[in-house]
PyMOL Python script that loads the backbone (N, CA, C, O; Angstrom):
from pymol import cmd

cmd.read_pdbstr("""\
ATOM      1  N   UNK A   1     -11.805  13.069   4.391  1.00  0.00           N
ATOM      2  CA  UNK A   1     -10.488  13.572   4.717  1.00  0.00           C
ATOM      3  C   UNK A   1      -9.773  13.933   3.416  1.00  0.00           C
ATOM      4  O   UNK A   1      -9.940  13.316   2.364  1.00  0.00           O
ATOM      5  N   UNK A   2      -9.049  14.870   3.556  1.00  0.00           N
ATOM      6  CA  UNK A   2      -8.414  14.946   2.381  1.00  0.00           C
ATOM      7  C   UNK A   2      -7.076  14.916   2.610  1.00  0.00           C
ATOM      8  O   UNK A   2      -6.579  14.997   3.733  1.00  0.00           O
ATOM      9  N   UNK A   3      -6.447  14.800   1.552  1.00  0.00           N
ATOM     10  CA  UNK A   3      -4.476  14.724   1.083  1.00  0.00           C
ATOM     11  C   UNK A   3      -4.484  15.020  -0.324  1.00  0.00           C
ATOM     12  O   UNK A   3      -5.353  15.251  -1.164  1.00  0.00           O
ATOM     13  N   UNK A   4      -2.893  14.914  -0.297  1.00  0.00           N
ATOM     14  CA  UNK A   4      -2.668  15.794  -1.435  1.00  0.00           C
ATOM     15  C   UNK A   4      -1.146  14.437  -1.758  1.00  0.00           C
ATOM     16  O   UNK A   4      -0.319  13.953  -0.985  1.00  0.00           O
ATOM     17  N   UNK A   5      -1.370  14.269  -3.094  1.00  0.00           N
ATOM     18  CA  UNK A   5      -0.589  13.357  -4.224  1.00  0.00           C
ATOM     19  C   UNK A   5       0.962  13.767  -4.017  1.00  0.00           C
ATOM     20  O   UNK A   5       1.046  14.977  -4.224  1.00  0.00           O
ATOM     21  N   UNK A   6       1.717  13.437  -3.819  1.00  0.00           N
ATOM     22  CA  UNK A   6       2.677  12.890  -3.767  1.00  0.00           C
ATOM     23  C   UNK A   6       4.070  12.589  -4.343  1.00  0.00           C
ATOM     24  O   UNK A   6       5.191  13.096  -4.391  1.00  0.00           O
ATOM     25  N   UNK A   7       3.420  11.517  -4.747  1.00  0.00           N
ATOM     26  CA  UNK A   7       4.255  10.631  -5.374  1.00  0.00           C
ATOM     27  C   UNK A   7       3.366   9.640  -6.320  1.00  0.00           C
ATOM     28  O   UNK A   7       2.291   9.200  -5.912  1.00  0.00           O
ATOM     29  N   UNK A   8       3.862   9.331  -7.557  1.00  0.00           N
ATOM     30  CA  UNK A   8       3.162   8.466  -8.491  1.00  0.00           C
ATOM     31  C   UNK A   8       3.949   7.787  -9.459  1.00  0.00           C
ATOM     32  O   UNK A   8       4.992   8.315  -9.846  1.00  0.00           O
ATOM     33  N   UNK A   9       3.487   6.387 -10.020  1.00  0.00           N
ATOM     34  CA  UNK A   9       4.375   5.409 -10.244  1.00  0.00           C
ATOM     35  C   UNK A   9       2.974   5.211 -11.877  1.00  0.00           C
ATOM     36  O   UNK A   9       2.111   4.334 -11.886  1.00  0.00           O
ATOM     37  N   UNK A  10       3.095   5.889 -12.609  1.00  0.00           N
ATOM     38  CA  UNK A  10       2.129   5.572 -13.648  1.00  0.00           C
ATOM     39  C   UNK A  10       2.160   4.131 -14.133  1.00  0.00           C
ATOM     40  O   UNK A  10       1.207   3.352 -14.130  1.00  0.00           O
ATOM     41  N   UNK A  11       3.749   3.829 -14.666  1.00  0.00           N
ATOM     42  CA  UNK A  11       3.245   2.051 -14.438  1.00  0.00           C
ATOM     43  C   UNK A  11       2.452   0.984 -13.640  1.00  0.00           C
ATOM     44  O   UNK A  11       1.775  -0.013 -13.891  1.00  0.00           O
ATOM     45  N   UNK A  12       2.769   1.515 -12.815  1.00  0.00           N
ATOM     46  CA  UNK A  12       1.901   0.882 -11.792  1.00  0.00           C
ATOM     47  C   UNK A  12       0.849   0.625 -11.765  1.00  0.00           C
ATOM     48  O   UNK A  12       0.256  -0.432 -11.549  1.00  0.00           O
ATOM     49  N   UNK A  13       0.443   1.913 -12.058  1.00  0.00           N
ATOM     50  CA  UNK A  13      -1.278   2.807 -11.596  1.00  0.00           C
ATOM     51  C   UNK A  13      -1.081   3.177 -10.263  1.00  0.00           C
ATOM     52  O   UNK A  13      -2.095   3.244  -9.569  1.00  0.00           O
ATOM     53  N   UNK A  14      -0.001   3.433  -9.749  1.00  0.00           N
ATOM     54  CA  UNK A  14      -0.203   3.836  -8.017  1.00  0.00           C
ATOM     55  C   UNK A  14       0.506   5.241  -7.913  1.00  0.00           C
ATOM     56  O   UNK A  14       1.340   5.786  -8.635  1.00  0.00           O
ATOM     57  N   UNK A  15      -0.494   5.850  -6.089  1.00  0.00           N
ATOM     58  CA  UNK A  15       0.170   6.957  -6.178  1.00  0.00           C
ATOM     59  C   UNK A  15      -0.482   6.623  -4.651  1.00  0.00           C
ATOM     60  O   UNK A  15      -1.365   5.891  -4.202  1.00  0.00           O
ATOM     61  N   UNK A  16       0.703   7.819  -4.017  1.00  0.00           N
ATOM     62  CA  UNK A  16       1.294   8.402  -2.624  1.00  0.00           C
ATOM     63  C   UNK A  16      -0.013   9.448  -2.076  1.00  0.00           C
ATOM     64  O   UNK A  16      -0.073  10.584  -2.545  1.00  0.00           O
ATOM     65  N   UNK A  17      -0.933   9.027  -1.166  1.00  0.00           N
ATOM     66  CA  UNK A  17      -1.540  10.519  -0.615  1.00  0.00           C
ATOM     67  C   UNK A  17      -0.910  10.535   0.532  1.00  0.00           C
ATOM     68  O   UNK A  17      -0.801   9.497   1.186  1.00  0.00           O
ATOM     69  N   UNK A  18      -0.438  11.618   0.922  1.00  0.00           N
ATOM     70  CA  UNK A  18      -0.471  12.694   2.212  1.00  0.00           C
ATOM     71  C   UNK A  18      -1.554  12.610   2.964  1.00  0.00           C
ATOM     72  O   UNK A  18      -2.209  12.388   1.946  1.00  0.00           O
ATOM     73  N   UNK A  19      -2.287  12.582   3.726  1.00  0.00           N
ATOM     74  CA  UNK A  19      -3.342  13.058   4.407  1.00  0.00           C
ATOM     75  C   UNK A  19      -2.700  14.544   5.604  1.00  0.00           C
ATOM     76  O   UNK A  19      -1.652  14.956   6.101  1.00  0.00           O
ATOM     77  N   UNK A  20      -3.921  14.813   5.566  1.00  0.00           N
ATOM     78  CA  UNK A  20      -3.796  16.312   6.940  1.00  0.00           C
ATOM     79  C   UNK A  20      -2.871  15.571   8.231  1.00  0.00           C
ATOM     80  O   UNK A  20      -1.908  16.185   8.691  1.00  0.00           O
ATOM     81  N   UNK A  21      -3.233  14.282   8.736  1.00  0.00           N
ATOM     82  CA  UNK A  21      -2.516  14.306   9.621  1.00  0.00           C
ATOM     83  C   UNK A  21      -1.534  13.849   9.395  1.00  0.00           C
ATOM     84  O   UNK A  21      -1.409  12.679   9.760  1.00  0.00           O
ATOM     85  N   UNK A  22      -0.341  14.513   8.689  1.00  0.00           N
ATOM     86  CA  UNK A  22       0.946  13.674   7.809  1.00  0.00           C
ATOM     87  C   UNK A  22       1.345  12.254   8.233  1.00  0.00           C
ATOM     88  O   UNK A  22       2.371  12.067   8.888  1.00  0.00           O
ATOM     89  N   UNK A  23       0.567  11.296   7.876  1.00  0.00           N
ATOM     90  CA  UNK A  23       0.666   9.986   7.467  1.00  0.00           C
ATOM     91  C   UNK A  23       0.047   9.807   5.779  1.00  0.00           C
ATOM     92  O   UNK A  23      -0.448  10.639   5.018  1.00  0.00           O
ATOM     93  N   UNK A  24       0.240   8.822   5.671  1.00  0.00           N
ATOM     94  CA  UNK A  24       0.278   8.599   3.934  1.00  0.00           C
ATOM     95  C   UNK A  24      -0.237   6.992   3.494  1.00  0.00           C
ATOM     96  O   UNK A  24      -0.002   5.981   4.156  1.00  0.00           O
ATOM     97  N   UNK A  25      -0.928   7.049   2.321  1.00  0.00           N
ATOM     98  CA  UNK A  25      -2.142   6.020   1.953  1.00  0.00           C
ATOM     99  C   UNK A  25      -1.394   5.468   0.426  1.00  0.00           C
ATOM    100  O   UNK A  25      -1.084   6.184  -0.526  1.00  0.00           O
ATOM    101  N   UNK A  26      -1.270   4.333   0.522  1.00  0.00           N
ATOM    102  CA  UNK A  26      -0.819   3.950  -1.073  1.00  0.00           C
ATOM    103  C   UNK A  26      -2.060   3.314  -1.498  1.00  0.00           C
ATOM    104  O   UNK A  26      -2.640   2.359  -0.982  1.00  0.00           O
ATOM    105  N   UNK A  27      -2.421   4.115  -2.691  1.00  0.00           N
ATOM    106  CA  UNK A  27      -3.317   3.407  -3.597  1.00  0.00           C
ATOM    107  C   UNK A  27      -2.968   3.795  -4.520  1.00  0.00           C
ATOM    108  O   UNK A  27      -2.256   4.697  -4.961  1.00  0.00           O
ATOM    109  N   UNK A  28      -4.101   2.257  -5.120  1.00  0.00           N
ATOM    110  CA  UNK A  28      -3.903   1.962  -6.596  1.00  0.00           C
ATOM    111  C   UNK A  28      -5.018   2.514  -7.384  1.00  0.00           C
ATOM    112  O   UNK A  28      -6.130   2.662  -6.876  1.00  0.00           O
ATOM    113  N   UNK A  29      -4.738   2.853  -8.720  1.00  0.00           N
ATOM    114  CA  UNK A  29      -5.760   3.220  -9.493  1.00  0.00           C
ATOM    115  C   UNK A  29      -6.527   2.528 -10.336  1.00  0.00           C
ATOM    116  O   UNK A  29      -5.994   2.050 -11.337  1.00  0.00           O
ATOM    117  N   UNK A  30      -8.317   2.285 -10.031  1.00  0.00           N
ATOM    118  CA  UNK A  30      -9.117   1.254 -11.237  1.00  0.00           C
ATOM    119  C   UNK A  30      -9.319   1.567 -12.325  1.00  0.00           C
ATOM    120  O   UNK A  30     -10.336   1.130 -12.864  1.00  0.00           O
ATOM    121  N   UNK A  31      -8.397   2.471 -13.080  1.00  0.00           N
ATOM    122  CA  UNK A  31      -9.539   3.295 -13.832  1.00  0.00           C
ATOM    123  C   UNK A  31      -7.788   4.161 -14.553  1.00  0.00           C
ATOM    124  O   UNK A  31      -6.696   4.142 -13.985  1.00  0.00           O
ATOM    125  N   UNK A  32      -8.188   4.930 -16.154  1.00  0.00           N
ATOM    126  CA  UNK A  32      -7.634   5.695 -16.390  1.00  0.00           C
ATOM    127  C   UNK A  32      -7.505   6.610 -16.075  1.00  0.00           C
ATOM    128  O   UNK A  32      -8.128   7.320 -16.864  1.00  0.00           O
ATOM    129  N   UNK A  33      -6.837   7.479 -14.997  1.00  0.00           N
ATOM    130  CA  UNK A  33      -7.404   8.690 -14.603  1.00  0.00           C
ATOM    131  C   UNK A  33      -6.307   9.539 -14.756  1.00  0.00           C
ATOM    132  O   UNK A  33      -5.221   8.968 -14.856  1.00  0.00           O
ATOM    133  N   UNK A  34      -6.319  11.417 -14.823  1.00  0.00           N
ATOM    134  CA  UNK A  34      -5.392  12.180 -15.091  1.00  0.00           C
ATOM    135  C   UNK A  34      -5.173  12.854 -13.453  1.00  0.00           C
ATOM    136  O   UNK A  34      -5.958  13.674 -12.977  1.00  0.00           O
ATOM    137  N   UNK A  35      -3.975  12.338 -12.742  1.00  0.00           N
ATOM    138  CA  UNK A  35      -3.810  12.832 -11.795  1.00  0.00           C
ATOM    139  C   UNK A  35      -2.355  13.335 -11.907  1.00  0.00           C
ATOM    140  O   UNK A  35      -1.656  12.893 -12.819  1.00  0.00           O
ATOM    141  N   UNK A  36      -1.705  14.510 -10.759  1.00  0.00           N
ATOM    142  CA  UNK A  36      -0.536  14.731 -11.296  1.00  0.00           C
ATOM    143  C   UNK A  36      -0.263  15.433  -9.951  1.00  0.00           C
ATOM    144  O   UNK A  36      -1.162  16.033  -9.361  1.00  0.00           O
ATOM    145  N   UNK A  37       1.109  15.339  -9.438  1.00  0.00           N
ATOM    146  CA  UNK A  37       2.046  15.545  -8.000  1.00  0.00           C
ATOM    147  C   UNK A  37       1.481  16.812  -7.827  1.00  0.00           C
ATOM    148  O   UNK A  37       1.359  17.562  -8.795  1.00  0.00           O
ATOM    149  N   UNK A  38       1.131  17.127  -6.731  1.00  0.00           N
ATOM    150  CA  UNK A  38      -0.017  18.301  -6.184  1.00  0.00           C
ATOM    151  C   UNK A  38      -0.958  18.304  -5.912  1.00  0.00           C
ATOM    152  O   UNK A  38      -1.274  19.217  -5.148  1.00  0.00           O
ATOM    153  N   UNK A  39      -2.095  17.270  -6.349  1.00  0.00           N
ATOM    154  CA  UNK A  39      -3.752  17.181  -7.000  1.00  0.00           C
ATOM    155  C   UNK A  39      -3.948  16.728  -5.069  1.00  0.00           C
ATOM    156  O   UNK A  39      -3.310  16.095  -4.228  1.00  0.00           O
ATOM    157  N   UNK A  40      -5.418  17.640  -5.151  1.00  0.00           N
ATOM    158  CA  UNK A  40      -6.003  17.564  -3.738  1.00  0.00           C
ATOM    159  C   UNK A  40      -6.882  16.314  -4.052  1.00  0.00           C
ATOM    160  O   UNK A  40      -7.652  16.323  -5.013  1.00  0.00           O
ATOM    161  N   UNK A  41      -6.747  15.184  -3.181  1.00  0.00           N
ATOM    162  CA  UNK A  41      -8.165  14.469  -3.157  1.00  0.00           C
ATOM    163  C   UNK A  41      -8.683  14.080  -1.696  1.00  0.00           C
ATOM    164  O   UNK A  41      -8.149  14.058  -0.587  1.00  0.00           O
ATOM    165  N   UNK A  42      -9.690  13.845  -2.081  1.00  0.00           N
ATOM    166  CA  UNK A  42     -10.789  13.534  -1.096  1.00  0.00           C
ATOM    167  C   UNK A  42     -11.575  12.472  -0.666  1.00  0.00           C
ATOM    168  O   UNK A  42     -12.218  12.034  -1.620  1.00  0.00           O
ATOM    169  N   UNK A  43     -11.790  11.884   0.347  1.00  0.00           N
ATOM    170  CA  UNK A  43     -11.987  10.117   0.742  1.00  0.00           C
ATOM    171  C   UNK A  43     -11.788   9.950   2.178  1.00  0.00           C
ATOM    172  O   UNK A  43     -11.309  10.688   3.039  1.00  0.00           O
ATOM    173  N   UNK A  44     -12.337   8.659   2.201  1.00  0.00           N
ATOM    174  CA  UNK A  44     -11.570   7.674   3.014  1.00  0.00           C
ATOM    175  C   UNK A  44     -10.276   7.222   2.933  1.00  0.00           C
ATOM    176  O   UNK A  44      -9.818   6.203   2.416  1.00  0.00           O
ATOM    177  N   UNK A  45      -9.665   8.284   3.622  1.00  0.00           N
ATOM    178  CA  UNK A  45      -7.789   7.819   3.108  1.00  0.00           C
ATOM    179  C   UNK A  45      -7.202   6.861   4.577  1.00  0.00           C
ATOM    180  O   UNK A  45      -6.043   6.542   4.843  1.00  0.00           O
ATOM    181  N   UNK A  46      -7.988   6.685   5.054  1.00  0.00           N
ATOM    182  CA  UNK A  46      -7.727   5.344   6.589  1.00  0.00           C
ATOM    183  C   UNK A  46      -8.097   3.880   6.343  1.00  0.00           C
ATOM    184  O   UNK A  46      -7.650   2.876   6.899  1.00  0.00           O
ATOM    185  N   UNK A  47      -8.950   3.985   5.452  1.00  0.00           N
ATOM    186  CA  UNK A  47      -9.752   2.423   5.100  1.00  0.00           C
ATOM    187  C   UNK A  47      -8.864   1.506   4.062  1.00  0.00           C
ATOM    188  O   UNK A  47      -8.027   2.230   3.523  1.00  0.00           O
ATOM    189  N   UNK A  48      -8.788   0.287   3.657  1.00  0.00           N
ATOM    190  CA  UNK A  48      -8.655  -0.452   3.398  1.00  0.00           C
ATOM    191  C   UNK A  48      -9.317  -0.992   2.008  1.00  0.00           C
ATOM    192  O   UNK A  48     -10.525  -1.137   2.197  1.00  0.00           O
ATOM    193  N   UNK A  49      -8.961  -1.323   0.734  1.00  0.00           N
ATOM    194  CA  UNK A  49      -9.687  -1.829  -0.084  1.00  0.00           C
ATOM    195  C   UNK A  49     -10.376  -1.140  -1.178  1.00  0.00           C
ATOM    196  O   UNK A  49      -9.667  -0.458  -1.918  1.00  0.00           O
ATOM    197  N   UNK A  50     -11.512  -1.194  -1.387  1.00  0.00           N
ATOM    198  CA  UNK A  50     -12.345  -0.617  -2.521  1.00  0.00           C
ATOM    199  C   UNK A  50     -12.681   0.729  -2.347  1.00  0.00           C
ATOM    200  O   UNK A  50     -13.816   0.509  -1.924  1.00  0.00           O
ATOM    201  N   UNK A  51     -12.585   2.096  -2.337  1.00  0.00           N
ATOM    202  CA  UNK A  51     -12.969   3.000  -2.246  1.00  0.00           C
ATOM    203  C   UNK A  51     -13.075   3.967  -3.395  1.00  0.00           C
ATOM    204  O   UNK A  51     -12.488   3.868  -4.473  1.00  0.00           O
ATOM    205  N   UNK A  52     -13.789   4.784  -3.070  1.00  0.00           N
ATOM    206  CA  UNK A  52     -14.007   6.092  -4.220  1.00  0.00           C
ATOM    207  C   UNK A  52     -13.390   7.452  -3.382  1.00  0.00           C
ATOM    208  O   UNK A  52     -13.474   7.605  -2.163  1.00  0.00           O
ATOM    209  N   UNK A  53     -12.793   8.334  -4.279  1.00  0.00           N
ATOM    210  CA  UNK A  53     -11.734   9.092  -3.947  1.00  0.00           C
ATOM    211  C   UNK A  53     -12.284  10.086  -5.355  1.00  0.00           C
ATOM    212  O   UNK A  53     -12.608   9.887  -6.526  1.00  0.00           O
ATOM    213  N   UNK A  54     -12.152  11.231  -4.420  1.00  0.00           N
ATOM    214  CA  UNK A  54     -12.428  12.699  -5.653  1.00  0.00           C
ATOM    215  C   UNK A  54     -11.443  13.579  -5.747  1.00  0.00           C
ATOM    216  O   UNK A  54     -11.135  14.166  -4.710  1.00  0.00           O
ATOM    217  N   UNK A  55     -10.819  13.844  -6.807  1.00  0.00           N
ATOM    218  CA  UNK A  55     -10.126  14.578  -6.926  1.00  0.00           C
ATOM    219  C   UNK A  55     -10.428  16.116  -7.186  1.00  0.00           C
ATOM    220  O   UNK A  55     -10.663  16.561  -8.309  1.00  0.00           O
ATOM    221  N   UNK A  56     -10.401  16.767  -6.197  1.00  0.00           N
ATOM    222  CA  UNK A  56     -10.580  17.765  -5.621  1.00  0.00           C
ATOM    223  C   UNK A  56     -10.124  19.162  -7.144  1.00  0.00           C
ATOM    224  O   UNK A  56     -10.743  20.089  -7.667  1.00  0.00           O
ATOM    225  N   UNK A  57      -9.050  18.687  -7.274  1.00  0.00           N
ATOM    226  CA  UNK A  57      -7.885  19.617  -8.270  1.00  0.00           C
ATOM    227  C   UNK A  57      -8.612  19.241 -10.028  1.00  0.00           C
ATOM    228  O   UNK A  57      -8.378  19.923 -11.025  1.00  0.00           O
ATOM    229  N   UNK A  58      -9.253  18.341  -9.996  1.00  0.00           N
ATOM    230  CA  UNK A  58     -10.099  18.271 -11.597  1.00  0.00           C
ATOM    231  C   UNK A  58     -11.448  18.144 -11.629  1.00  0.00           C
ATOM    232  O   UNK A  58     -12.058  18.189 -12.697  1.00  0.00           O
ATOM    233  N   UNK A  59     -12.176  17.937 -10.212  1.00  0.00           N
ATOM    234  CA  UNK A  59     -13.693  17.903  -9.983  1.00  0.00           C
ATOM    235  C   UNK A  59     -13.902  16.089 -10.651  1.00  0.00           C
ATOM    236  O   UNK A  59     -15.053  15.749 -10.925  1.00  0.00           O
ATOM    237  N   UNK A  60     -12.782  15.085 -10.855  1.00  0.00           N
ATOM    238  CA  UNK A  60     -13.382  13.563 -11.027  1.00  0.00           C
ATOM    239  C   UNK A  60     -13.353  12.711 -10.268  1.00  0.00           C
ATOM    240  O   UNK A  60     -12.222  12.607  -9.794  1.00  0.00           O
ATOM    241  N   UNK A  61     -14.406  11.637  -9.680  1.00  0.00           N
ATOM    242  CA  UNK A  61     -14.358  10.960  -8.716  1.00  0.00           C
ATOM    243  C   UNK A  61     -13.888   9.696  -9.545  1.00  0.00           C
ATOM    244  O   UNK A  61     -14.269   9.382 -10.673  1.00  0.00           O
ATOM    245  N   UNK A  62     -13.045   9.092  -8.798  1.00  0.00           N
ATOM    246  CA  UNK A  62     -11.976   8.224  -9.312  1.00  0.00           C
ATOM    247  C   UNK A  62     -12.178   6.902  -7.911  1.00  0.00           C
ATOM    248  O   UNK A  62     -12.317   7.021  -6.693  1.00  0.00           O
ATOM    249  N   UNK A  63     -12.084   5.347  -9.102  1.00  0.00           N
ATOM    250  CA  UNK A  63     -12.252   4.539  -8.135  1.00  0.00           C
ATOM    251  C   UNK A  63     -11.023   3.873  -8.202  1.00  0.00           C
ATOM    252  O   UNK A  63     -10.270   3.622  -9.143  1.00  0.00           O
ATOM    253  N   UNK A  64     -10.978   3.610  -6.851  1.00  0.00           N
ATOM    254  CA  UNK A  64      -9.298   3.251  -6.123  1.00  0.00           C
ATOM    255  C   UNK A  64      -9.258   1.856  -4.943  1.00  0.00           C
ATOM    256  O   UNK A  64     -10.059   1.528  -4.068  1.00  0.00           O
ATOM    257  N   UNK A  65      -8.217   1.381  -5.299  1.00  0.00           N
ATOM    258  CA  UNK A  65      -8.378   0.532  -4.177  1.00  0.00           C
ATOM    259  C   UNK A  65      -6.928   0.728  -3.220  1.00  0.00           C
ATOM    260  O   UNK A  65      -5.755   0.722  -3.593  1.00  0.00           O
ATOM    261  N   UNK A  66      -7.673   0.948  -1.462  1.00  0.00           N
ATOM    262  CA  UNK A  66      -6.787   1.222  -1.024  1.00  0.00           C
ATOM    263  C   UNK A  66      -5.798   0.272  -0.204  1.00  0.00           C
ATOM    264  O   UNK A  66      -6.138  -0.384   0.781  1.00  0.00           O
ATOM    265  N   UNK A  67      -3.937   0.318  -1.021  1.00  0.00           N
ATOM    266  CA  UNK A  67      -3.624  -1.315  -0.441  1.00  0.00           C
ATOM    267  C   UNK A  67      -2.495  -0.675   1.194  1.00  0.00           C
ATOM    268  O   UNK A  67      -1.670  -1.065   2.020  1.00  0.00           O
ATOM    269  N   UNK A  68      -3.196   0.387   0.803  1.00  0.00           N
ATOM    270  CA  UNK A  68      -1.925   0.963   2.635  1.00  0.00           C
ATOM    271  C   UNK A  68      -2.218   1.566   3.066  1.00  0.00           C
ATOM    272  O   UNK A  68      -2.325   2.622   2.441  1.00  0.00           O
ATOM    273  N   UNK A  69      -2.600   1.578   4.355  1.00  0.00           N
ATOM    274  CA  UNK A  69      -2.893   3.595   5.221  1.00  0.00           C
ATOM    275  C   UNK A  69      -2.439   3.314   6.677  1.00  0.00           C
ATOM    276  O   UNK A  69      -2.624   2.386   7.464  1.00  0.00           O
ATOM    277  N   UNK A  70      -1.578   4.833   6.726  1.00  0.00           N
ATOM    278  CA  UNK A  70      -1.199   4.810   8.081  1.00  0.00           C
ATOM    279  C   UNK A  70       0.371   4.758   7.848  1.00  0.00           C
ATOM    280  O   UNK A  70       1.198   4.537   8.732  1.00  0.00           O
ATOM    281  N   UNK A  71       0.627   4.986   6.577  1.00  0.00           N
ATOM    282  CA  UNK A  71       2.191   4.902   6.251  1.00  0.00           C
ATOM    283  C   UNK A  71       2.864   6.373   6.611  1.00  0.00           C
ATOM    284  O   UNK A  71       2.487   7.544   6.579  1.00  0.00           O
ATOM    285  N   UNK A  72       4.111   5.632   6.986  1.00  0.00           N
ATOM    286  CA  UNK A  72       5.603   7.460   6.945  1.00  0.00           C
ATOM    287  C   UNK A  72       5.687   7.340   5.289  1.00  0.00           C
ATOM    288  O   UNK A  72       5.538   6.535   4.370  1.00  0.00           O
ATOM    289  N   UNK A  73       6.052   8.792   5.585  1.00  0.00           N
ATOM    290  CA  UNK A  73       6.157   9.430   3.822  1.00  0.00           C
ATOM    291  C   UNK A  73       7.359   8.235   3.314  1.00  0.00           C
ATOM    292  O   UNK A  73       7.154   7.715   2.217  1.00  0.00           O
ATOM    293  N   UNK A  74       8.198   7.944   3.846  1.00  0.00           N
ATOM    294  CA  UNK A  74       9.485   7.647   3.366  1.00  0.00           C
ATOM    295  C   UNK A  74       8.970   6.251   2.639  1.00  0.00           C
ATOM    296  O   UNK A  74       8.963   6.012   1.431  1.00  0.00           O
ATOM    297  N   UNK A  75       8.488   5.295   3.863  1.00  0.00           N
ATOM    298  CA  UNK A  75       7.939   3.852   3.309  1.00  0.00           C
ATOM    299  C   UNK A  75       6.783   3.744   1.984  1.00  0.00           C
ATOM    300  O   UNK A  75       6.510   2.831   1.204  1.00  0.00           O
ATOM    301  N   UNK A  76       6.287   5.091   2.147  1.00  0.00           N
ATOM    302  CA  UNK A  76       4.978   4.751   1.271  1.00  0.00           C
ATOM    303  C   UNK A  76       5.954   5.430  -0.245  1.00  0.00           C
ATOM    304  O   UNK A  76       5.599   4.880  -1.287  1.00  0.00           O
ATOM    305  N   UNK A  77       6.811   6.253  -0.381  1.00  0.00           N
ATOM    306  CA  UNK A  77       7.009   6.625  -1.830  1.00  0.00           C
ATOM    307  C   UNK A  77       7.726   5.217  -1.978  1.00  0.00           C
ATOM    308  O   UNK A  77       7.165   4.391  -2.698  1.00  0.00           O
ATOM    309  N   UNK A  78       8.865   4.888  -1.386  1.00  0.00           N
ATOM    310  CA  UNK A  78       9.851   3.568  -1.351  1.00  0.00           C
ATOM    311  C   UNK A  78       8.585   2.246  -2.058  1.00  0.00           C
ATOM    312  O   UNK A  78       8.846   1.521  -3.019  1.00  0.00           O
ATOM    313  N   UNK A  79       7.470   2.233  -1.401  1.00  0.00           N
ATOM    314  CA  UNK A  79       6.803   0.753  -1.818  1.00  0.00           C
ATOM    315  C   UNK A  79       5.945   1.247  -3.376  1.00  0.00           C
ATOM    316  O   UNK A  79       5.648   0.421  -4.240  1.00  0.00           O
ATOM    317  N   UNK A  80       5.634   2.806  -3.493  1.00  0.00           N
ATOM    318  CA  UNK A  80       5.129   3.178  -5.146  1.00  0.00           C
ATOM    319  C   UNK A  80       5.947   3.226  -5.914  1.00  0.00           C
ATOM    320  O   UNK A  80       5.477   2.915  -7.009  1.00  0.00           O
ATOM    321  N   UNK A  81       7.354   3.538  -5.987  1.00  0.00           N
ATOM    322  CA  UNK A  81       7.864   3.297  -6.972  1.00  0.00           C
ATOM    323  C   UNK A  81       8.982   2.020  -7.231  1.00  0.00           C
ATOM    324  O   UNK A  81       9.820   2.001  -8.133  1.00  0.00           O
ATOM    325  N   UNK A  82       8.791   1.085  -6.317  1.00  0.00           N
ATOM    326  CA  UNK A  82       8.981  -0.366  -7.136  1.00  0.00           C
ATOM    327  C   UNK A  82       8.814  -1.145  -8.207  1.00  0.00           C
ATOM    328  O   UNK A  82       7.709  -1.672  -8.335  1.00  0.00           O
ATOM    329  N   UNK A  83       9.521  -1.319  -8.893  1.00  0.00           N
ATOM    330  CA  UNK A  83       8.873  -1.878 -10.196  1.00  0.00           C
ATOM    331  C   UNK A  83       9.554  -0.972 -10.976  1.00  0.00           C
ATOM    332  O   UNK A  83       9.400  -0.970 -12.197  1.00  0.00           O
TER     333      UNK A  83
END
""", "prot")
cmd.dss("prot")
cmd.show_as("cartoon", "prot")
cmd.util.cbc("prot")
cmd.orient("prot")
């Protein structure tokens, strides 16, 4: 499935996907990665936990763990940029 970025909290390491069926996935990032508000990625954006996620918009597969899915846009930017 794919979505498209959001919202992002670089302290964090977290960022906001969109998915096609406008609900929205907060994950976190394992890894240094260059992502930026627009970037298409690609995954399991419904699952839970450890996943790998490709970013569509730089061709890098990026490992993520996913701590939300199934969120409204509003709750999921509100819980990434806390902190």
């Amino acid at each position: 499935m794919r979505g498209r970025i959001i919202s992002i909290n670089y302290r964090r390491g977290m960022f906001v996907v969109e998915a096609e069926a406008n609900d929205c996935s907060l994950v976190e990032m394992l890894g240094g990665y260059d992502i930026e508000i627009g970037h298409i990625v690609d995954g399991n954006l419904h699952s839970l936990g450890g996943e790998k996620l490709k970013n569509i918009s730089t061709g890098e597969v990026m490992d993520v763990y996913m701590q939300n899915a199934g969120m409204n846009k509003e709750h999921a930017i509100r819980n990434v940029k806390q902190f």
